[in-house]
N, C-alpha and C positions, 0 to 999 in steps of 0.2 A: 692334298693329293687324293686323287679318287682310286677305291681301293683296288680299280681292276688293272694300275700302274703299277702295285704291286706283286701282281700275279705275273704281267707282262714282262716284269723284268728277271723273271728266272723261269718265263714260259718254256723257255726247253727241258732245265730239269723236272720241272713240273710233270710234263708230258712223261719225262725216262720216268719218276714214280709213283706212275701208276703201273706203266709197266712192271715195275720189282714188284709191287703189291700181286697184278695176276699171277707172274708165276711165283711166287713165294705162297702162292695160296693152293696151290698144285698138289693134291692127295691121292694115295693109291686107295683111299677111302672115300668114294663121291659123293656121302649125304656132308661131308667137311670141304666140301671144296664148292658143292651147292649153295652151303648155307654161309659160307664163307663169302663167296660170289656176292650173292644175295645181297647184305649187309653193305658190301665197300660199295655196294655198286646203288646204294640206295640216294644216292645224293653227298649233299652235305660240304660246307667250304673247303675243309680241311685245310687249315689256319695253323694247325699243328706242323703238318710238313710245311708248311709255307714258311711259320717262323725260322724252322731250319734251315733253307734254302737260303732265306733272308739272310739270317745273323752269319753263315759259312760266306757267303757272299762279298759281304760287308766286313768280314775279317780276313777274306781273301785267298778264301777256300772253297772251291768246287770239285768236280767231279762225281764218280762213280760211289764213294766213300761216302761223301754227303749224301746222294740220293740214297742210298740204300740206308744210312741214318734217320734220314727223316720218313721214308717206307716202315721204318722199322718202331718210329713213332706213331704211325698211324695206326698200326699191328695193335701193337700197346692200348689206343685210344678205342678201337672198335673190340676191344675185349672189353674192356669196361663197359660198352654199350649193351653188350651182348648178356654180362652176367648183372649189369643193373634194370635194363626191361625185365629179367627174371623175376628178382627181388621187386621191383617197384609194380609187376606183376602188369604191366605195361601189354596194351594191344596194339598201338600205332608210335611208329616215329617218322616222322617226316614224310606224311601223308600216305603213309601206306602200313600195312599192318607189320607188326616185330617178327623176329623170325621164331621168340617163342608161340606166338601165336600162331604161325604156320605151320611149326614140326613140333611144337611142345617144348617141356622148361631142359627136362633131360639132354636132347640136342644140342638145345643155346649156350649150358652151359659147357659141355663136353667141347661145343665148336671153340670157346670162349678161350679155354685151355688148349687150345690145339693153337691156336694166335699168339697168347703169351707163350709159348713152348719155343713158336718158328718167333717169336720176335728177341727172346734172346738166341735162338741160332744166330740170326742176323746180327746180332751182336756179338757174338762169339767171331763171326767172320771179320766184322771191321778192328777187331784183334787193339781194341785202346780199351785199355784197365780206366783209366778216368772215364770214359763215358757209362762204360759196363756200370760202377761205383753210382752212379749220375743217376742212370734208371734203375737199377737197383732198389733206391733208394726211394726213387720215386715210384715205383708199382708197389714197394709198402706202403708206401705213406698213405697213395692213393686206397689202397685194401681198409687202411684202419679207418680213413673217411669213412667211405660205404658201411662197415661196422656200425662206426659212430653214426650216423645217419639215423641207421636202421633200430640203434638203438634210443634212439629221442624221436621216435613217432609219437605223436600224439602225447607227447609229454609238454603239457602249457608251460613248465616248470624251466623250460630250455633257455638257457642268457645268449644275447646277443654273440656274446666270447665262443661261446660254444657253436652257435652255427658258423660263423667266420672260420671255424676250425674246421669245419665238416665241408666249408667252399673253397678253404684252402687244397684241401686233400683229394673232395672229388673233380675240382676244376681248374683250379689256379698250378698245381704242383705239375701236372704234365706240359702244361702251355712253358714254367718256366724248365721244368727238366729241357724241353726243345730246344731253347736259346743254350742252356747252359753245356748239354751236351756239344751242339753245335761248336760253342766256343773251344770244348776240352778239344774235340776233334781235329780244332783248327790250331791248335798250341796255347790258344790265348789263356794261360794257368795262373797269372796274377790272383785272377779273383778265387779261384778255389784253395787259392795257398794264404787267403787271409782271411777268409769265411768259413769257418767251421760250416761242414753239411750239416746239421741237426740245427743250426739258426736258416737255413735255405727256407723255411716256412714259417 
């Protein structure tokens, strides 16, 4: 299957979020809603809300509730963007320059927390303790990555074990937070009720 049959088959909610994304980015503070702009609007597949869209789909869950779950993933995803150009001290992503390079490291991160803030709002809204739990859990895990990252620079002394940990946390943990969420959201709780969270990575 070519992967634009997967976008095509849930092209509409697709379309509904990005809608939640602009206005959820809506501040009575305009350098946060700028630099916020800025960021979601730089490109990029977003494969994150997709998986959501996907897996709701496929367990036979749509609506309003989904997209603003998978909106509220992308939230999540473009914070992490925002406070690791900081750290990684990054000038360009995706052919164009960071948005710390444009307004400075102060901004990027303050916008960075104004995203995770409104992305658990949006989570507060879709009012499901399992999903809340889900991300949760995953915007640590993710946090201790970046840590860990940042702590084995330039250390030749790093094992295989350890970077796999640092790819789990900054890349792997949110792609699966997005199905798993999606499933909580949709009732499918089989697998959360025989998977301890702390084995999820």
């Amino acid at each position: 299957m070519q992967p634009q049959a997967f976008y095509r088959a849930v092209a509409d909610d697709f379309s509904a979020v990005d809608g939640i994304i602009k206005k959820q980015l809506t501040s009575r503070v305009p350098l946060v809603s700028k630099i916020g702009d800025y960021i979601t609007s730089a490109g990029g597949k977003r494969l994150r809300p997709l998986l959501v869209l996907l897996c709701g789909k496929a367990l036979g869950r749509e609506g309003d509730e989904l997209r603003l779950l998978a909106a509220t993933i992308e939230f999540l995803h473009t914070a992490t963007l925002l406070h690791d150009d900081v750290v990684d001290m990054s000038g360009m992503r995706r052919g164009r320059s960071t948005a710390n390079a444009m307004w400075g490291n102060a901004p990027s991160v303050l916008v960075g927390d104004f995203l995770y803030s409104r992305s658990f709002e949006m989570m507060v809204e879709l009012g499901s303790m399992p999903v809340m739990k889900i991300l949760s859990q995953a915007t640590r895990i993710i946090a201790e990555g970046e840590v860990l990252q940042l702590s084995k620079v330039r250390d030749a002394s790093t094992t295989e074990e350890t970077y796999m940990e640092v790819i789990r946390g900054k890349t792997a943990m949110l792609f699966e937070a997005s199905t798993h969420s999606a499933a909580a959201l949709a009732g499918a709780t089989a697998f959360a009720q025989t998977v301890p969270a702390e084995q999820w990575v």
